[in-house]
C-alpha positions in Angstrom: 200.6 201.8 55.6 198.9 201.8 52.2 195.0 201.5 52.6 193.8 198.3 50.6 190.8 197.9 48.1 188.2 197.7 51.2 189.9 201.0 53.1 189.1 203.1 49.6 186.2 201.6 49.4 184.8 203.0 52.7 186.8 206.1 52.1 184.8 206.8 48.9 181.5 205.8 50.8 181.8 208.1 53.3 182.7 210.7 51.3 179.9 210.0 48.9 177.3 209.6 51.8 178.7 212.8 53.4 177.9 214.9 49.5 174.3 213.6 49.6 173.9 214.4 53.1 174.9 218.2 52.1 173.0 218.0 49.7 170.0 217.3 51.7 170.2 220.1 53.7 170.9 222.0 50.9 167.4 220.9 49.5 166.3 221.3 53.5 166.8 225.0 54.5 167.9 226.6 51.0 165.1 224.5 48.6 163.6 227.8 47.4 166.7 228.8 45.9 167.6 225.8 43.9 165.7 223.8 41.1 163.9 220.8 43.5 163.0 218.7 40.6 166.6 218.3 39.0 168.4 218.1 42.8 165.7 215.6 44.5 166.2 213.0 41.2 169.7 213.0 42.0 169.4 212.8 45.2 167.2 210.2 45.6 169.1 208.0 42.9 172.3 208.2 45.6 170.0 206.7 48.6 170.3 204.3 50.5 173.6 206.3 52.7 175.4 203.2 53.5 179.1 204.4 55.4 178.0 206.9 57.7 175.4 205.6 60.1 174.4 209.1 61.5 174.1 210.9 58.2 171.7 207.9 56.9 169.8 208.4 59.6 169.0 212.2 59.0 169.0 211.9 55.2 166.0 208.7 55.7 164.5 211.0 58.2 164.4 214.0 55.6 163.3 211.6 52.8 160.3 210.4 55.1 159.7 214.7 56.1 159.9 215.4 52.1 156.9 212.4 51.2 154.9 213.3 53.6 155.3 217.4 53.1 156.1 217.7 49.7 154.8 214.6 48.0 154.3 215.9 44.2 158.0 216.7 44.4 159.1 213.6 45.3 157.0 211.6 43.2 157.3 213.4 40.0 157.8 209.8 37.9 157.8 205.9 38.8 161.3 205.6 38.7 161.2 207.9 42.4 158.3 206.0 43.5 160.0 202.5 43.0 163.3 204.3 44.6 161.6 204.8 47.9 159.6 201.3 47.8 163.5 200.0 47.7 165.0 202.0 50.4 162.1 201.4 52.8 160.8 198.2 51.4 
């Protein structure tokens, strides 16, 4: 059977949802060793996960762990701070 436009679709979701949440625990357990400012604007800009129900729920979970722990990282510029208004607004 060849998978239609909405089979790809979620194919490419959870494929995308499953590279952020990598990343995350990249940023997670190995942040020393990587450049937080560069890798959190990315990350941020790929939030809300949307395919994969569990890894939202960790990645949401970590974003929540990083504002309250790490706050001048995460809200380095506006464009971050209106991010996270519209993923938990």
């Amino acid at each position: 059977m060849i998978p239609g436009p909405q089979s790809k679709e979620k194919i490419v979701g959870c494929f995308r949802d499953n590279c952020m949440s990598s990343l995350g625990k990249i940023m997670k357990y190995q942040g020393k060793h990587i450049n937080m400012n560069e890798v959190i604007n990315y990350w941020l800009l790929q939030l809300p996960l949307k395919y994969d129900k569990k890894e939202a729920c960790e990645m949401h979970q970590l974003l929540v762990d990083v504002a309250i722990n790490n706050p001048l990282i995460l809200f380095t510029n506006e464009v971050n701070v209106s991010k996270v208004i519209l993923i938990y607004g």
